[in-house]
N, C-alpha and C positions, 0 to 999 in steps of 0.2 A: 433773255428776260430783261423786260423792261420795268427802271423803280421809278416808282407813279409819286414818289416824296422826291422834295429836293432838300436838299442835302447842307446844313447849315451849321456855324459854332455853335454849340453849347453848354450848358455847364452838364457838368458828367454827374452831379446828384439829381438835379432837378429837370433837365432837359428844358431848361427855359431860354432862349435865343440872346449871345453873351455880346460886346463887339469887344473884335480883335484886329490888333494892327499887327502886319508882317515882323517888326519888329521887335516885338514885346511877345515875352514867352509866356504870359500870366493875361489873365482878363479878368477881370471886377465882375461877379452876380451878384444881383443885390440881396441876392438872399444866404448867399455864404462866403461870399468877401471875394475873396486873390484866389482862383481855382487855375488849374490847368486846364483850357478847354477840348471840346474832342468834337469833332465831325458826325453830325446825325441828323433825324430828322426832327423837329420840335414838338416833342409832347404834352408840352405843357403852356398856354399864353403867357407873357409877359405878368408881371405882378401891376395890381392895380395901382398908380402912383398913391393914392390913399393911404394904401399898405405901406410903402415907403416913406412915408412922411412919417408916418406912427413909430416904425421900427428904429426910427435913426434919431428921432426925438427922445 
């Protein structure tokens, strides 16, 4: 059986695409801070930087 997703970090509430370094056990979403990430496929885009500006303001 072949998976027709590839397979990326992301945050485990939101399944939004995180980045992570080999190094660093924690990755930053911007939508819930320092999560532990997990290996999946992305269900959800990126948040629109708009959103981001809003939320941090």
């Amino acid at each position: 059986m072949q998976v027709s997703q590839q397979i990326y970090m992301v945050c485990p509430h939101c399944k939004r695409p995180v980045a992570v370094t080999r190094e660093q056990p924690y990755a930053h979403c911007a939508e819930h801070g320092n999560i532990v990430p997990m290996r999946s496929a992305v269900a959800n885009p990126p948040l629109p930087r708009v959103l981001l500006e809003e939320a941090n303001a």
